[in-house]
C-alpha angles and dihedrals in degrees: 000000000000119000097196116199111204119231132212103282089023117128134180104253082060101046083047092054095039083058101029097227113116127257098248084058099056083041097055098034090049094045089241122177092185145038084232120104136185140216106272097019102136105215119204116231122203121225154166095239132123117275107258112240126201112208123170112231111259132194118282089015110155114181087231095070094032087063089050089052098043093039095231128112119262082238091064093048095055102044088061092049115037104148082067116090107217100211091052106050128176128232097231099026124134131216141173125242133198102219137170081208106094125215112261120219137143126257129225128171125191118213144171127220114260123145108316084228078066104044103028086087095043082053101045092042094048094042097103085048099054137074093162137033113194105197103204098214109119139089130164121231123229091282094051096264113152113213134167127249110193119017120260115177099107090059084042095054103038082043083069094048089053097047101234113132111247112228120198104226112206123191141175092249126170132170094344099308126066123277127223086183096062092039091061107037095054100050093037082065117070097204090047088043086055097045082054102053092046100040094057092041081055095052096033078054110042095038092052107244123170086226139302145288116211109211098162101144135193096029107186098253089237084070093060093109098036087057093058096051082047095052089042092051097046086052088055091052103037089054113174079003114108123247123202132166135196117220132175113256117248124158087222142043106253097173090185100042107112099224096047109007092096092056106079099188101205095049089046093046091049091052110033124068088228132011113193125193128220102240092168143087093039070145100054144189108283090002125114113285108277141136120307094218111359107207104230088048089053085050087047098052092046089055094053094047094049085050085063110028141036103265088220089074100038120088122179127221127250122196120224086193139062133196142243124213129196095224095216093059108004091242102170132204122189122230140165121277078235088053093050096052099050090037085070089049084053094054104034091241128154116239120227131209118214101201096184082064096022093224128122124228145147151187145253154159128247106187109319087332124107119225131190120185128190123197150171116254133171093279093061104051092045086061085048092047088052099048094054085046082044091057095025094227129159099275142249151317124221118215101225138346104203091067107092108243105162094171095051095052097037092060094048090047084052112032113022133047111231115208121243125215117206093236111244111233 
């Protein structure tokens, strides 16, 4: 694996012959539109390399057996970590391994419906990438009735062909935004809490999911306790049947804080097959310009989770997307990671790598307005690769698949193994 970070006079026939791969190959693997680079873009380059494996130091950890377990040779080892002395090691310490043993994690895409002759390519080219597909398509209605909002069969049923397990993904949506007071008012009530619970078992059931994904945000904190008899309730009912939910990231419990107060992390991990955590959006829509995911608050909020909740069970989320804002008002437009990068090859513009957040960016003018975008590159999702082998937890969501990200998918295709489910009819 070669992250190659292009410098000022470089250009891409150079960079395919430095490495010997062709030019079509680092075009269709970056996602380039064009043969023009710019200063900062970090390239992916394809190669025939060991995965690169990321393991903490433990009591009574000899490199020797560290290269059995692994099923590498000691002399790999070394040579990737020369500043460690073999014979001293430290409990904590973390090293990198070349290893023919892939990390392990599970997969899960959000999308959303569109026509099936649109999605059916983003689907076969991402199989081998997915356990799980959560088709965001459901709402409740003020009495706790789920309903669908855009059909979905066709997903559901080429979801099955392509053996990647179709999740039901059920929000608080109103009028087009979440609703707390939806939220609220439905689990505060025992009979609509009810209606809730039955009336998604009967969909997940009759249409065929392999199980759900709760994404119901801004719970009003007083209905902490009501959305855990919800979610154990819906377990019970759901049986064999998976149960996943979505919560907001935060690196402490704030029971009365009104964006996380309702998630308590150690109840739902007890109750959901898997919990994952937002880590996305720390920069977010209409706030100042800032990092989408920084690197030391996604390992924060990991820490946190795992002191709460088995890590088997946790995944963290992961954005296909960045976002422009317009610096005089913070205006902000979405766009694909694949969108950002080229956007700065458009423009001519450097790109910039933050390494406390371990993010790239970079500004520009459109017209007299200043932008500043921040995205997601291979350097990025490698750190965040290494953080889920590091605490060994489930594994990631993607938000969301239809947004092109080559280098992402490219690196999990190469370097990690991601689980497979036998869907559940």
């Amino acid at each position: 694996m070669a992250v190659h970070v292009v410098k000022a006079g470089e250009n891409l026939w150079g960079i395919a012959e430095l490495y010997g791969v062709s030019m079509q190959t680092l075009i269709n693997v970056n996602g380039l539109t064009t043969t023009s680079l710019v200063p900062g873009l970090a390239l992916y380059i394809p190669d025939n390399l060991l995965p690169i494996r990321t393991y903490r130091i433990k009591k009574g950890d000899q490199l020797r057996f560290l290269s059995k377990t692994f099923n590498t040779e000691l002399s790999y080892i070394l040579s990737l970590n020369p500043n460690i002395n073999p014979n001293q090691l430290s409990i904590g310490q973390i090293i990198h391994i070349p290893s023919p043993n892939k990390l392990e994690i599970t997969t899960l895409g959000f999308i959303f419906p569109s026509s099936i002759t649109t999605i059916t390519p983003i689907l076969q080219s991402l199989a081998g990438q997915l356990t799980y597909l959560a088709i965001v398509a459901y709402s409740f209605t003020e009495k706790g009735l789920a309903f669908n909002q855009m059909d979905d069969s066709a997903i559901i049923e080429l979801c099955h062909q392509l053996k990647i397990s179709p999740l039901l993904m059920i929000r608080n949506f109103l009028n087009d935004q979440f609703s707390a007071d939806l939220a609220g008012d439905v689990l505060g009530n025992p009979t609509y809490r009810q209606n809730l619970v039955t009336s998604i078992v009967n969909l997940t059931r009759n249409k065929g999911f392999s199980g759900v994904s709760i994404d119901i945000e801004f719970i009003p904190p007083a209905r902490r306790n009501d959305f855990i008899t919800f979610l154990s309730s819906l377990k019970n009912a759901l049986g064999n049947l998976l149960l996943h939910v979505n919560v907001h990231a935060k690196i402490a419990d704030l029971p009365t804080n009104r964006i996380v107060g309702a998630y308590d992390y150690a109840r739902i991990g007890k109750i959901a097959d898997f919990m994952a955590v937002m880590t996305i959006d720390y920069g977010y829509p209409g706030g100042p310009p800032d990092s989408i995911s920084p690197i030391g608050w996604v390992e924060q909020v990991i820490k946190y989770a795992i002191s709460q909740m088995h890590p088997a069970k946790l995944q963290i989320g992961m954005s296909l997307y960045g976002y422009d804002k317009t610096v005089s008002n913070n205006q902000t437009r979405a766009l694909s990671v694949q969108a950002s990068q080229n956007q700065a090859i458009t423009t001519g513009t450097t790109i910039q790598f933050d390494n406390t957040a371990y993010s790239p960016w970079y500004r520009y003018w459109r017209n007299t307005a200043e932008h500043i975008v921040w995205f997601e590159d291979i350097r990025s999702y490698i750190a965040k690769y290494r953080l889920m082998d590091l605490y060994q937890i489930a594994g990631t969501t993607y938000w969301q698949i239809s947004l092109p990200s080559p280098q992402n998918w490219e690196f999990v295709k190469r370097n990690i193994k991601v689980i497979k489910k036998i869907s559940v009819i």
